[in-house]
mmCIF file of the N, C-alpha and C atoms, coordinates in Angstrom:
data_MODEL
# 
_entry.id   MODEL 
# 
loop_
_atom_site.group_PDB 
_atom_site.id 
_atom_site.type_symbol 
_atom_site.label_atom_id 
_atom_site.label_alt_id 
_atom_site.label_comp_id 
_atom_site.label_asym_id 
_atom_site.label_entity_id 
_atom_site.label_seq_id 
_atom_site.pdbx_PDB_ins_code 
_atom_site.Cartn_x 
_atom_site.Cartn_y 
_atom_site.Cartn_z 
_atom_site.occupancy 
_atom_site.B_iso_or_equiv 
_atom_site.pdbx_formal_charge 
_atom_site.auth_seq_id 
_atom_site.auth_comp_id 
_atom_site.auth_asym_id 
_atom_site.auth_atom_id 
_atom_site.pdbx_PDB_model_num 
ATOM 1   N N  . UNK A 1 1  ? -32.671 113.667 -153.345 1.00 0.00 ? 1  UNK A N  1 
ATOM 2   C CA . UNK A 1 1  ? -32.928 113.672 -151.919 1.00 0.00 ? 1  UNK A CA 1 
ATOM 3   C C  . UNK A 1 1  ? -34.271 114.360 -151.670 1.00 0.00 ? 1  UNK A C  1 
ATOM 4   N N  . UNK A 1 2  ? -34.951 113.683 -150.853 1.00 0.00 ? 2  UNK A N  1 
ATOM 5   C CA . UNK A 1 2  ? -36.469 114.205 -150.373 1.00 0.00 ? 2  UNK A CA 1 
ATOM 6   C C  . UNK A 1 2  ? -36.343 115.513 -149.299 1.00 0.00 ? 2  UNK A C  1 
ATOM 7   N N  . UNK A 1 3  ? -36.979 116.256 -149.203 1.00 0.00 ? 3  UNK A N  1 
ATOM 8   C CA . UNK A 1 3  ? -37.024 117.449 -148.758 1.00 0.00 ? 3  UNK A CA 1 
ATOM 9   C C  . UNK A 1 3  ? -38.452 117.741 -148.306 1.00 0.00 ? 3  UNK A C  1 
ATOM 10  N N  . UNK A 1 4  ? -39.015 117.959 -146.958 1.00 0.00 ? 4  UNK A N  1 
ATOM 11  C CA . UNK A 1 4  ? -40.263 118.256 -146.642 1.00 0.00 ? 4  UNK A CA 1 
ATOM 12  C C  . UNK A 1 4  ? -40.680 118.203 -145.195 1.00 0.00 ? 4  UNK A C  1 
ATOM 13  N N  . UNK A 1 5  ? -41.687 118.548 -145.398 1.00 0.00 ? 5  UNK A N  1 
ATOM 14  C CA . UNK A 1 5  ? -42.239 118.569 -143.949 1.00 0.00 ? 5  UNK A CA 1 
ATOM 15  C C  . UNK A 1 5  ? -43.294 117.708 -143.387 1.00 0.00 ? 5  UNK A C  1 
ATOM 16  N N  . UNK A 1 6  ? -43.059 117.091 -142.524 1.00 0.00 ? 6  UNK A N  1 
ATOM 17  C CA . UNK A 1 6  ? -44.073 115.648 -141.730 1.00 0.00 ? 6  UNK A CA 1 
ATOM 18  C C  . UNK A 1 6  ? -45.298 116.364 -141.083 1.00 0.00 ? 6  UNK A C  1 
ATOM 19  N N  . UNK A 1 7  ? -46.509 116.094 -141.249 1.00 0.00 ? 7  UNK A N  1 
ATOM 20  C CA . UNK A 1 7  ? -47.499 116.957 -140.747 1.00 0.00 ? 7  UNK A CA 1 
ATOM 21  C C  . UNK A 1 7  ? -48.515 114.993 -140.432 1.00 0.00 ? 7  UNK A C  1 
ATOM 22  N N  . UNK A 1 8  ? -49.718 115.210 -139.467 1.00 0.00 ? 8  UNK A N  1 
ATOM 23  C CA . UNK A 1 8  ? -50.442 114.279 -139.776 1.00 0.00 ? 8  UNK A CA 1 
ATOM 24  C C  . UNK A 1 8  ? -51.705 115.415 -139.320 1.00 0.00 ? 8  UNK A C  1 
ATOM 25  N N  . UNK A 1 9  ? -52.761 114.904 -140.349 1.00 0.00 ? 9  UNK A N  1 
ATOM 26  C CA . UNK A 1 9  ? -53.809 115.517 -140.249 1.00 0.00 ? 9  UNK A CA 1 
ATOM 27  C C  . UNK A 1 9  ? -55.161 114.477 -139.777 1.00 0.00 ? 9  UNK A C  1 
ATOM 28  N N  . UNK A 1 10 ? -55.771 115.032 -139.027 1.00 0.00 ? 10 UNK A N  1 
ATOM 29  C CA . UNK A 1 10 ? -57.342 114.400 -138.216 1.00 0.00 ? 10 UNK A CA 1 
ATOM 30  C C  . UNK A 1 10 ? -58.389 115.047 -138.750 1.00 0.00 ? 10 UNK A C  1 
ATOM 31  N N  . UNK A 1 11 ? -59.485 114.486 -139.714 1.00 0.00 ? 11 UNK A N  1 
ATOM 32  C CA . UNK A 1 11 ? -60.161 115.062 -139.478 1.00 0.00 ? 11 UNK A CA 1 
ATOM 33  C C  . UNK A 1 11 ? -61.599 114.378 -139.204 1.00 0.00 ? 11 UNK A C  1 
ATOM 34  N N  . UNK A 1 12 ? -63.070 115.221 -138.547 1.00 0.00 ? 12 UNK A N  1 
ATOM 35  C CA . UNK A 1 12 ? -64.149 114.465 -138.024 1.00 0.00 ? 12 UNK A CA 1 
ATOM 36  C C  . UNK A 1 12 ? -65.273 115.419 -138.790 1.00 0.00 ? 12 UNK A C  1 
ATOM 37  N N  . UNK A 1 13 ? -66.796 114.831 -138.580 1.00 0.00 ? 13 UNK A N  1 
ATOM 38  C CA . UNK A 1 13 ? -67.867 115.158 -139.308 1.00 0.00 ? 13 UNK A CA 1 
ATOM 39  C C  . UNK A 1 13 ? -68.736 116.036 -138.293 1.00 0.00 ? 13 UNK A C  1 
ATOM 40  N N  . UNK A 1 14 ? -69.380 117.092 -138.251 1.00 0.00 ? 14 UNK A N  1 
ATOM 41  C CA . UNK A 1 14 ? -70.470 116.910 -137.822 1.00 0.00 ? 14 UNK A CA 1 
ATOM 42  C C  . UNK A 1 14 ? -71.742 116.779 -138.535 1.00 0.00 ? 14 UNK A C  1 
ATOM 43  N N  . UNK A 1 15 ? -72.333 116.202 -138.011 1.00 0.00 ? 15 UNK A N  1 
ATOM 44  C CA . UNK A 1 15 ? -73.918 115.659 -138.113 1.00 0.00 ? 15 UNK A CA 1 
ATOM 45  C C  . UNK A 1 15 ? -75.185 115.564 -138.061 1.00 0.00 ? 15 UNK A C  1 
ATOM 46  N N  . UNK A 1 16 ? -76.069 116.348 -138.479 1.00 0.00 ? 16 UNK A N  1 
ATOM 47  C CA . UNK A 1 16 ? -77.658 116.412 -137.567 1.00 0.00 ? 16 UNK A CA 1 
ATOM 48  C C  . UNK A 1 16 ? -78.211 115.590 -138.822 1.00 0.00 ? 16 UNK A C  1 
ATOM 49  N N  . UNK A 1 17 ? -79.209 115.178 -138.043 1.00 0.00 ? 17 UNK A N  1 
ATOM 50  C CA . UNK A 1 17 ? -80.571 114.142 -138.362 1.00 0.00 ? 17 UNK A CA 1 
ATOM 51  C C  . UNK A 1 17 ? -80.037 113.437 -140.036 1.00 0.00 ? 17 UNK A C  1 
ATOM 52  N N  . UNK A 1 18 ? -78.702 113.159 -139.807 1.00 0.00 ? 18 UNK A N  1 
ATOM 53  C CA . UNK A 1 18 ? -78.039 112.316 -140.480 1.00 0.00 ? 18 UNK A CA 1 
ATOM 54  C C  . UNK A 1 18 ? -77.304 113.232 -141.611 1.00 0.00 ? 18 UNK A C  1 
ATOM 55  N N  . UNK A 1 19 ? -77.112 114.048 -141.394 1.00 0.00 ? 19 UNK A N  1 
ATOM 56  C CA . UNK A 1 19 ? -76.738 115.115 -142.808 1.00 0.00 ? 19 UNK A CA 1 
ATOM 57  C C  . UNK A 1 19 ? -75.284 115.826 -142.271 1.00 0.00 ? 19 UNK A C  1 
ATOM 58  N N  . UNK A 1 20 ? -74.335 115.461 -143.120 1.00 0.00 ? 20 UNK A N  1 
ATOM 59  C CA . UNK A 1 20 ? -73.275 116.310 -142.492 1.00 0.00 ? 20 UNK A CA 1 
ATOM 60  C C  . UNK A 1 20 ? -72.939 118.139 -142.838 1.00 0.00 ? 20 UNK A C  1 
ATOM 61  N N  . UNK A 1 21 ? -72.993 118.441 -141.691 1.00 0.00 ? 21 UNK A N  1 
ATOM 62  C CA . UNK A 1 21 ? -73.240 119.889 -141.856 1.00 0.00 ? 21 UNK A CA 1 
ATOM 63  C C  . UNK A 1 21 ? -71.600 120.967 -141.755 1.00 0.00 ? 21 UNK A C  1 
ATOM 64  N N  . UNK A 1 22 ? -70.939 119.904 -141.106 1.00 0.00 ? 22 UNK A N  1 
ATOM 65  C CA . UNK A 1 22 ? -69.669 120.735 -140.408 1.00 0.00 ? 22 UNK A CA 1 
ATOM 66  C C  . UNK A 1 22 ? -68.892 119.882 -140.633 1.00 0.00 ? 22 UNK A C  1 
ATOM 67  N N  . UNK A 1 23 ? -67.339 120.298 -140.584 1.00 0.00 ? 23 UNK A N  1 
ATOM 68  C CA . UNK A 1 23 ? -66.302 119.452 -140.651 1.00 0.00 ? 23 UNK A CA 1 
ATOM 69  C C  . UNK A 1 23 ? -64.879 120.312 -139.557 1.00 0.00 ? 23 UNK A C  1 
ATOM 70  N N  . UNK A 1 24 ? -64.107 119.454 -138.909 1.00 0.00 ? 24 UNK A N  1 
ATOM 71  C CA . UNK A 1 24 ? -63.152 119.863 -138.073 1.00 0.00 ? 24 UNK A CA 1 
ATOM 72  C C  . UNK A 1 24 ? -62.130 119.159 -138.639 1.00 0.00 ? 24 UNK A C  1 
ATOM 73  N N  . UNK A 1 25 ? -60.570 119.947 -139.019 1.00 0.00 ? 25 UNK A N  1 
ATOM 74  C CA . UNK A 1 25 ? -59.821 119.280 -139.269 1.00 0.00 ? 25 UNK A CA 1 
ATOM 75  C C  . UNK A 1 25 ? -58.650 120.030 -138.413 1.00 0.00 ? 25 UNK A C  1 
ATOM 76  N N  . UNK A 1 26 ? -57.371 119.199 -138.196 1.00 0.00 ? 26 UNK A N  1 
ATOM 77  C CA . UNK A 1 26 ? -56.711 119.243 -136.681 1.00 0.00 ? 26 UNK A CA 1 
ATOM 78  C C  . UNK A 1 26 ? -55.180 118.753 -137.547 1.00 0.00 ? 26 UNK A C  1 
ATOM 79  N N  . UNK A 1 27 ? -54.232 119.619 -137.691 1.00 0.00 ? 27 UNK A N  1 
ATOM 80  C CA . UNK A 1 27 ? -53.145 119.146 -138.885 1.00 0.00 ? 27 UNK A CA 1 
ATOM 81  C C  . UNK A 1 27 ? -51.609 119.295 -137.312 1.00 0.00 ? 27 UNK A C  1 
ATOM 82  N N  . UNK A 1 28 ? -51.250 118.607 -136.979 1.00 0.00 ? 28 UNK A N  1 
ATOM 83  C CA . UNK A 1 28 ? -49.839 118.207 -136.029 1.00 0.00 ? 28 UNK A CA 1 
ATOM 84  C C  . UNK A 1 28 ? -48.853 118.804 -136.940 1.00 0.00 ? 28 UNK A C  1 
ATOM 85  N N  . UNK A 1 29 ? -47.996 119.244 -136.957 1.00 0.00 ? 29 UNK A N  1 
ATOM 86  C CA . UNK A 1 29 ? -46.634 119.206 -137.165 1.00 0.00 ? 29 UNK A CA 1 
ATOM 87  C C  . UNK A 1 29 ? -45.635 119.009 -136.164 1.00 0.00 ? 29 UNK A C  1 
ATOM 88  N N  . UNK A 1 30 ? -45.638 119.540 -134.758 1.00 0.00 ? 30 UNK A N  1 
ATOM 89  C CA . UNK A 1 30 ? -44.761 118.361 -134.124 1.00 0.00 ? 30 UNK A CA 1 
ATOM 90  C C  . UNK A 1 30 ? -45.251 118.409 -132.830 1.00 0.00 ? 30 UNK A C  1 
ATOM 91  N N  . UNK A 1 31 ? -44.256 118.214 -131.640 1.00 0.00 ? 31 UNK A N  1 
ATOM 92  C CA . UNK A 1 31 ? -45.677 118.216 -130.276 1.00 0.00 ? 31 UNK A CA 1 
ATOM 93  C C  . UNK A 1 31 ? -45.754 119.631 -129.818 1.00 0.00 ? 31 UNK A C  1 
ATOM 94  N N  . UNK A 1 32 ? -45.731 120.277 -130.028 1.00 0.00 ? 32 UNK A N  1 
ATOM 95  C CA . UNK A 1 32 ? -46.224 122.041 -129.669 1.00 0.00 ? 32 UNK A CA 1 
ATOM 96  C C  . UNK A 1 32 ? -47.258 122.798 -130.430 1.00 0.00 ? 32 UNK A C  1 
ATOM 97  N N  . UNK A 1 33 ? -47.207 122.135 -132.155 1.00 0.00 ? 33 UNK A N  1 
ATOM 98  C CA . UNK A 1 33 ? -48.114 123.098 -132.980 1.00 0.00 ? 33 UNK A CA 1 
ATOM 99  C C  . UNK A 1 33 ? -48.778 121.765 -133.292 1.00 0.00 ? 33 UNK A C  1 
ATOM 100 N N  . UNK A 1 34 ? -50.161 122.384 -133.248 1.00 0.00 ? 34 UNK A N  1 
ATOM 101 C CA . UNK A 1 34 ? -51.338 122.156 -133.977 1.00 0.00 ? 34 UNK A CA 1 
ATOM 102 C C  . UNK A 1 34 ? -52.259 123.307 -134.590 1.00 0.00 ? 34 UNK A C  1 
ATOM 103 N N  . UNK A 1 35 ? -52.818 123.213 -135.693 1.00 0.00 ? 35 UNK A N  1 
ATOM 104 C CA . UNK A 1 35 ? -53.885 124.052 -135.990 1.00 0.00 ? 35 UNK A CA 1 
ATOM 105 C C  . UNK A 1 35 ? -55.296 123.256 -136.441 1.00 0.00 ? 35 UNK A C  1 
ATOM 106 N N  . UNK A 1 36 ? -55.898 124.354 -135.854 1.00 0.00 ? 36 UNK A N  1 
ATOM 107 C CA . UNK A 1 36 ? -57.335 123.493 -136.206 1.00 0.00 ? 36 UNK A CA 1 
ATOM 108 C C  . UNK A 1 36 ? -57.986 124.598 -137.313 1.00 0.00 ? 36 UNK A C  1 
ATOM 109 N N  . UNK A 1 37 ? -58.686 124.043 -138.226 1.00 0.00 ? 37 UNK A N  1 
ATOM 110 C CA . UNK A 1 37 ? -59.418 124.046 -139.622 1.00 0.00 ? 37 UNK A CA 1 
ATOM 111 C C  . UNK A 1 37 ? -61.094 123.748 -139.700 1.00 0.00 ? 37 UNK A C  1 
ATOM 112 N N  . UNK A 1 38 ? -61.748 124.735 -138.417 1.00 0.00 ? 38 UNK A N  1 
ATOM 113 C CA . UNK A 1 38 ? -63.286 124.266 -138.425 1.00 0.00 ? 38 UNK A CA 1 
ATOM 114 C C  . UNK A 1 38 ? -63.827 125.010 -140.073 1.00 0.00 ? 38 UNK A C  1 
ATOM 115 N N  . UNK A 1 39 ? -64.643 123.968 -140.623 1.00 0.00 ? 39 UNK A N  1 
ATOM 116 C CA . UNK A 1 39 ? -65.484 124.593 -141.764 1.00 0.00 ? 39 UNK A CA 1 
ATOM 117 C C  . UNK A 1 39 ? -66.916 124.141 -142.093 1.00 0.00 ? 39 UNK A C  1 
ATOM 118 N N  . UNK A 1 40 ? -67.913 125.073 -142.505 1.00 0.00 ? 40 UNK A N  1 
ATOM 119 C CA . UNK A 1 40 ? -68.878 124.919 -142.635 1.00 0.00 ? 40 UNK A CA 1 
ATOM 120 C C  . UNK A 1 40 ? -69.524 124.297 -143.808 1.00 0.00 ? 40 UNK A C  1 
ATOM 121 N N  . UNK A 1 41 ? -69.966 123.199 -143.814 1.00 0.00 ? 41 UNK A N  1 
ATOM 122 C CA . UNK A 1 41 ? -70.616 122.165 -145.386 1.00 0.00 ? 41 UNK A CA 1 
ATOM 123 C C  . UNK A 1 41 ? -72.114 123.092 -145.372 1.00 0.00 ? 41 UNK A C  1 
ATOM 124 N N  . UNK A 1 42 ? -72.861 123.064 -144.488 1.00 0.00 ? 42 UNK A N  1 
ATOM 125 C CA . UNK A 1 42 ? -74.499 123.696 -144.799 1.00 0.00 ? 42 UNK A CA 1 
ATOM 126 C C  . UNK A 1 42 ? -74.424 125.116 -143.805 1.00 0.00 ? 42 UNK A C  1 
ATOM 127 N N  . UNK A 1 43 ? -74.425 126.174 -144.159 1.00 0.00 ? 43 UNK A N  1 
ATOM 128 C CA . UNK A 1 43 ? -74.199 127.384 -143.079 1.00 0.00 ? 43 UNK A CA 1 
ATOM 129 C C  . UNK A 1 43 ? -75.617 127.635 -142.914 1.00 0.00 ? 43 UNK A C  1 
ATOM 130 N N  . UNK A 1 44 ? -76.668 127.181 -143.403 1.00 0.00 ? 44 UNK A N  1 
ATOM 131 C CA . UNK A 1 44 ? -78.163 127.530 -142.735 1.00 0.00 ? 44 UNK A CA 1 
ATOM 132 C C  . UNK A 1 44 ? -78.369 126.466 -141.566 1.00 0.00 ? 44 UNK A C  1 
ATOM 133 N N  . UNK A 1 45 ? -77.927 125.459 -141.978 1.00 0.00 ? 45 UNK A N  1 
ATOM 134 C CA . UNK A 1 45 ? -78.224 124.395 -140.936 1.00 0.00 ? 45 UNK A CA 1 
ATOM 135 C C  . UNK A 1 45 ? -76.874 124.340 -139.850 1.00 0.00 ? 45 UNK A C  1 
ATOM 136 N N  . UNK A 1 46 ? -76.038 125.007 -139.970 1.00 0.00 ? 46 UNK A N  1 
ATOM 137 C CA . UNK A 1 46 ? -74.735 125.127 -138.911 1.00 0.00 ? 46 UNK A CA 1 
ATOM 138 C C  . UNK A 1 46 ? -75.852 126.053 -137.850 1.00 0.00 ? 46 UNK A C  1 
ATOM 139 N N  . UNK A 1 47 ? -76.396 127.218 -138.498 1.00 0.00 ? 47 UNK A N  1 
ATOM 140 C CA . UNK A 1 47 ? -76.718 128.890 -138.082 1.00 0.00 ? 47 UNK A CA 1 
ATOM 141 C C  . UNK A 1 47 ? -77.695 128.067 -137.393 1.00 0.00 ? 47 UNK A C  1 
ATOM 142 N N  . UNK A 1 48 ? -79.083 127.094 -137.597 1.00 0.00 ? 48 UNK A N  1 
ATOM 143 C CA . UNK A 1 48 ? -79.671 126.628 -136.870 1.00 0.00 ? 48 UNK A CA 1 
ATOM 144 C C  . UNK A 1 48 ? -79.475 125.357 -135.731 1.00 0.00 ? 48 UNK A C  1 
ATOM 145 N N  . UNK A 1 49 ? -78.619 125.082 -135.723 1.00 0.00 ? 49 UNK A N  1 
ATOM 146 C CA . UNK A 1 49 ? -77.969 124.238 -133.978 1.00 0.00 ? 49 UNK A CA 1 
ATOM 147 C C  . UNK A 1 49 ? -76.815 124.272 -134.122 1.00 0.00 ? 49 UNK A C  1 
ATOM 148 N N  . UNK A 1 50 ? -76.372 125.777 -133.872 1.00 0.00 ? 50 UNK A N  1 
ATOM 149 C CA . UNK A 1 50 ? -74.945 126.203 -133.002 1.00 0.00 ? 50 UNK A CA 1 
ATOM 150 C C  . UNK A 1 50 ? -74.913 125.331 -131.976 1.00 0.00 ? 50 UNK A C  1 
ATOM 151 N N  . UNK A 1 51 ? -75.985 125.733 -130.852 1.00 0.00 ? 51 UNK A N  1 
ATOM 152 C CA . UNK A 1 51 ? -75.328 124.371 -129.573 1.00 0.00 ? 51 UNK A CA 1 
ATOM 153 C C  . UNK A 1 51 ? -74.576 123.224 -129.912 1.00 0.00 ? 51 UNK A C  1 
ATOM 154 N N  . UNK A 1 52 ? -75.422 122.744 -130.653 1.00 0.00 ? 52 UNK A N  1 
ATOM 155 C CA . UNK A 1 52 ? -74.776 121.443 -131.224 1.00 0.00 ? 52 UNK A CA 1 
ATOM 156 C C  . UNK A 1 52 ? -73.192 121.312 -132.056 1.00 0.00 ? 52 UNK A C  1 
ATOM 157 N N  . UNK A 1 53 ? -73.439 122.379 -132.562 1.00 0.00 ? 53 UNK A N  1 
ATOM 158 C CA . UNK A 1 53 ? -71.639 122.401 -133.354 1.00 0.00 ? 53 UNK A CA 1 
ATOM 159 C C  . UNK A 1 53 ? -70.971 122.722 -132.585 1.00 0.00 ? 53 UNK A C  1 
ATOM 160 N N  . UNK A 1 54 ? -71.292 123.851 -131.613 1.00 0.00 ? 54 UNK A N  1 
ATOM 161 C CA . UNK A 1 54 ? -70.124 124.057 -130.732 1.00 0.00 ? 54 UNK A CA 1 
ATOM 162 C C  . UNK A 1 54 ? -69.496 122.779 -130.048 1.00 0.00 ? 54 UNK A C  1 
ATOM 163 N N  . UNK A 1 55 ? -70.908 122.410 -129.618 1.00 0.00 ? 55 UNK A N  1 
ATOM 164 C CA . UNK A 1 55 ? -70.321 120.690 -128.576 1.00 0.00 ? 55 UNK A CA 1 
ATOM 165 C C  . UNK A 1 55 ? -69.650 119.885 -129.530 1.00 0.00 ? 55 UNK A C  1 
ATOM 166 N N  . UNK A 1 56 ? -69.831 119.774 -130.355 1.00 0.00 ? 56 UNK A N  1 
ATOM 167 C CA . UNK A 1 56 ? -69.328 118.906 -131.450 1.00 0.00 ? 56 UNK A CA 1 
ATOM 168 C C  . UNK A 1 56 ? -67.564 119.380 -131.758 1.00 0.00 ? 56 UNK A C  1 
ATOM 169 N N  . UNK A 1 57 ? -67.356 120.829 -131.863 1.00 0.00 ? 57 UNK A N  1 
ATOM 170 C CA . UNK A 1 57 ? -66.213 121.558 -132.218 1.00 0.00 ? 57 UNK A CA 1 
ATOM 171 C C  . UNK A 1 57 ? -65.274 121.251 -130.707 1.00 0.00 ? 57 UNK A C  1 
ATOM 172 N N  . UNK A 1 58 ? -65.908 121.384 -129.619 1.00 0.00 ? 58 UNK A N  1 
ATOM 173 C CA . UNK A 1 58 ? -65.570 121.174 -128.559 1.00 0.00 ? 58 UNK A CA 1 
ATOM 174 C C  . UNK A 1 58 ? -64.345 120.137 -128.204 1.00 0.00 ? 58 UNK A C  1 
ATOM 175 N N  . UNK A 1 59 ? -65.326 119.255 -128.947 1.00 0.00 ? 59 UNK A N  1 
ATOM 176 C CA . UNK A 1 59 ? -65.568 117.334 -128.422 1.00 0.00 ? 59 UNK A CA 1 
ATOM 177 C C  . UNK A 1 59 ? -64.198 116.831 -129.284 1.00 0.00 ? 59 UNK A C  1 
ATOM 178 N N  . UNK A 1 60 ? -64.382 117.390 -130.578 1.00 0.00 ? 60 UNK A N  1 
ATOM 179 C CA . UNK A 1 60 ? -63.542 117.404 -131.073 1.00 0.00 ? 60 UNK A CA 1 
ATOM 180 C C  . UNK A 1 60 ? -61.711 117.785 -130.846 1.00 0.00 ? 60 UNK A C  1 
ATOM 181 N N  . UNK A 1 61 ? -61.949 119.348 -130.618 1.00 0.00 ? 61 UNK A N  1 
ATOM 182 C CA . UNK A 1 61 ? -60.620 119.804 -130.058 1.00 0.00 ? 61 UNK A CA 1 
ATOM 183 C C  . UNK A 1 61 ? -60.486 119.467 -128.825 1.00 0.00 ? 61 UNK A C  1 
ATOM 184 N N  . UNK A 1 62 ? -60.742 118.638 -128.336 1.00 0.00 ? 62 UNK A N  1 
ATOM 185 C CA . UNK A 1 62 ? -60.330 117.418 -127.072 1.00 0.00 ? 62 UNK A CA 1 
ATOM 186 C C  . UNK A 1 62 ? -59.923 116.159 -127.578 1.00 0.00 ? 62 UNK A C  1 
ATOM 187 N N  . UNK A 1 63 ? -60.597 116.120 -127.903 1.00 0.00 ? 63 UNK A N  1 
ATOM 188 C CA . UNK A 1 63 ? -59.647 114.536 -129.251 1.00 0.00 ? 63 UNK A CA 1 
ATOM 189 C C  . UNK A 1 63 ? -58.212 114.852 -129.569 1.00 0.00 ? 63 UNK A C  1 
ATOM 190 N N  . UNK A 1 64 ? -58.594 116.119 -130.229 1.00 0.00 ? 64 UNK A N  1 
ATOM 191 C CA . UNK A 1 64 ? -57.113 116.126 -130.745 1.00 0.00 ? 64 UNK A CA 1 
ATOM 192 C C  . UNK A 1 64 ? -56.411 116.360 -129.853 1.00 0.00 ? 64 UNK A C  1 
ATOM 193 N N  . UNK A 1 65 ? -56.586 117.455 -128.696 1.00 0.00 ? 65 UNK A N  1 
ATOM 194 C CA . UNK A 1 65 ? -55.447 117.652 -127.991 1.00 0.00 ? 65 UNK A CA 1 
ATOM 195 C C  . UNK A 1 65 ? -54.894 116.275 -127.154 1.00 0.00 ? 65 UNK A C  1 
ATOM 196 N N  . UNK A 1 66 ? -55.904 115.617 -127.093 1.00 0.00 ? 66 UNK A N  1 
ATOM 197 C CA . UNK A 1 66 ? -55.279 114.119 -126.144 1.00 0.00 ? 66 UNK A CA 1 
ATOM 198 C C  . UNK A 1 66 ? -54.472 112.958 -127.142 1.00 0.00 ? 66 UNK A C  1 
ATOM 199 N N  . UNK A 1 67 ? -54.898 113.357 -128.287 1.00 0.00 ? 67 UNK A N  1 
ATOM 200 C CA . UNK A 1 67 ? -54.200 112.774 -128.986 1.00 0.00 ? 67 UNK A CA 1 
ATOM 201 C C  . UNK A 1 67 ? -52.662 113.184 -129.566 1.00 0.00 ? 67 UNK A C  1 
ATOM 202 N N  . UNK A 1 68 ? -52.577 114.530 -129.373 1.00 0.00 ? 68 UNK A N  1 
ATOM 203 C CA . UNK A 1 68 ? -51.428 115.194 -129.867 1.00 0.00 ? 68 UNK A CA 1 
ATOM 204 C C  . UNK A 1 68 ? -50.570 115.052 -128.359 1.00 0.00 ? 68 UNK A C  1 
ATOM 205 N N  . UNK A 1 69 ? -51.234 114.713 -127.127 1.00 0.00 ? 69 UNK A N  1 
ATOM 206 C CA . UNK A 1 69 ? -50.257 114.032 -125.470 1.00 0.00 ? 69 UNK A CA 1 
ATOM 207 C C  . UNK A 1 69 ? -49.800 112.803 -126.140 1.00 0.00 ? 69 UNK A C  1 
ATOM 208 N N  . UNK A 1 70 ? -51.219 111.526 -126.297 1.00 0.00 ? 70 UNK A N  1 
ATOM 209 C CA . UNK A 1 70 ? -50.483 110.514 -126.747 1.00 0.00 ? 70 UNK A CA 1 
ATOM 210 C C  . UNK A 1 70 ? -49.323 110.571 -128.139 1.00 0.00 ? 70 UNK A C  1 
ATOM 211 N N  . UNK A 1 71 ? -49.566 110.838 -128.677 1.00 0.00 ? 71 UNK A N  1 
ATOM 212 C CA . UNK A 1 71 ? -48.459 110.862 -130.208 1.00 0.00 ? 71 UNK A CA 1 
ATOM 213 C C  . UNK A 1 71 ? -47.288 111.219 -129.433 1.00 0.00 ? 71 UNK A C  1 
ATOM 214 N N  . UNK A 1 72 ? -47.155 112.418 -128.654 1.00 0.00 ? 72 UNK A N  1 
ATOM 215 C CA . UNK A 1 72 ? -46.159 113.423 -128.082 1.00 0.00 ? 72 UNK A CA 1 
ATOM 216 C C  . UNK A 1 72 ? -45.503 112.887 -126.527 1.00 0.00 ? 72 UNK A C  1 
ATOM 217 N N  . UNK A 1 73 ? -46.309 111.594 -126.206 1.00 0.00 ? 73 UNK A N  1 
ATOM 218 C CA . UNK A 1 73 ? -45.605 111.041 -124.809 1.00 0.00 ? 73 UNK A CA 1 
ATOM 219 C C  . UNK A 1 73 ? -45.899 112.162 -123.647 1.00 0.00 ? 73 UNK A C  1 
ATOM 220 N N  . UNK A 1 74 ? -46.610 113.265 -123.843 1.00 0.00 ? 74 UNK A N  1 
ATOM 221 C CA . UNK A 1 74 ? -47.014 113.701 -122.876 1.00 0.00 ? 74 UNK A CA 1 
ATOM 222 C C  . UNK A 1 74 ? -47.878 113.267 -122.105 1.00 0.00 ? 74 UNK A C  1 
ATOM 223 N N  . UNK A 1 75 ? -49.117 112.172 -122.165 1.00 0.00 ? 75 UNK A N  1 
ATOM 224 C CA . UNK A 1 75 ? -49.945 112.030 -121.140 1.00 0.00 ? 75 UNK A CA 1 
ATOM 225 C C  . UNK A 1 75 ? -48.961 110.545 -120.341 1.00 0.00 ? 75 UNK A C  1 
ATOM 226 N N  . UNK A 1 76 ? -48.280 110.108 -120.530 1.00 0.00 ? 76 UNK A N  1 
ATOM 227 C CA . UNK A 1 76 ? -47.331 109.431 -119.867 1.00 0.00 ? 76 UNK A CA 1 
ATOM 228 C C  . UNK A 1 76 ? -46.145 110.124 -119.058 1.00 0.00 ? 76 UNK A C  1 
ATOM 229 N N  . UNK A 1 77 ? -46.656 111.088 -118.389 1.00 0.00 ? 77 UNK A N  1 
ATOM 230 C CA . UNK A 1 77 ? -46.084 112.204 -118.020 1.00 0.00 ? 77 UNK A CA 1 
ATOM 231 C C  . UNK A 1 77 ? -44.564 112.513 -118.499 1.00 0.00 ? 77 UNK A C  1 
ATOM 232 N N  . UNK A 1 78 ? -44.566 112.178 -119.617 1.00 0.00 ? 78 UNK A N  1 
ATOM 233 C CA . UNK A 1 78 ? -42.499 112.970 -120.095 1.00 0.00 ? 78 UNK A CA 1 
ATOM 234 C C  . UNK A 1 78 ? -43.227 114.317 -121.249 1.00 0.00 ? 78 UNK A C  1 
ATOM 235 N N  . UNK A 1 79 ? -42.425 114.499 -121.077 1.00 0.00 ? 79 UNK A N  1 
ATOM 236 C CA . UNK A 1 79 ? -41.948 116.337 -121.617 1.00 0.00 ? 79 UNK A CA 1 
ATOM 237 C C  . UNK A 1 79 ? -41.981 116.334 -123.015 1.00 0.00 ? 79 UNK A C  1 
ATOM 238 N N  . UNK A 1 80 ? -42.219 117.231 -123.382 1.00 0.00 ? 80 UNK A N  1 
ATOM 239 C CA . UNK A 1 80 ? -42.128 116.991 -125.087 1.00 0.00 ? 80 UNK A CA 1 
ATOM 240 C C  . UNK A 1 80 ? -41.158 118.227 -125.508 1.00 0.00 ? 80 UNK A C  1 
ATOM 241 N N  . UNK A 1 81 ? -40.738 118.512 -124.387 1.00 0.00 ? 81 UNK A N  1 
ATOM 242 C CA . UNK A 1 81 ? -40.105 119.916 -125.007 1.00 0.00 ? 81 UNK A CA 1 
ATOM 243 C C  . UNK A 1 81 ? -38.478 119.351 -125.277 1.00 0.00 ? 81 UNK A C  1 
# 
């Protein structure tokens, strides 16, 4: 018998002048928990356009959260609780 836990994980790139510098990853386990997993691929080039990662980190944890309504039937206004 299988034994475990259902998780789905998202994850996205960030990007400057074509080079991926950052990564966001966004792991569900059911509709209440999520955790998010920001990490740094180039930390000189993160350290030089913060603006940009933040918006990017932002942009991101809006994705997921609208996506963790849709998965969860919350933006169809029912309850997930």
């Amino acid at each position: 018998m299988l034994s475990g836990v259902k998780k789905i994980t998202i994850e996205e790139k960030s990007v400057i002048n074509g080079a991926e510098i950052a990564g966001f990853r966004a792991v569900f386990s059911d509709a209440k928990d999520i955790t998010f997993l920001p990490y740094q691929i180039n930390k000189e080039v993160c350290k030089e356009n913060r603006k940009e990662l933040r918006e990017d980190q932002a942009a991101f944890e809006d994705y997921a959260y609208n996506l963790q309504e849709e998965m969860f039937g919350e933006a169809k206004g029912e309850s997930a609780e």
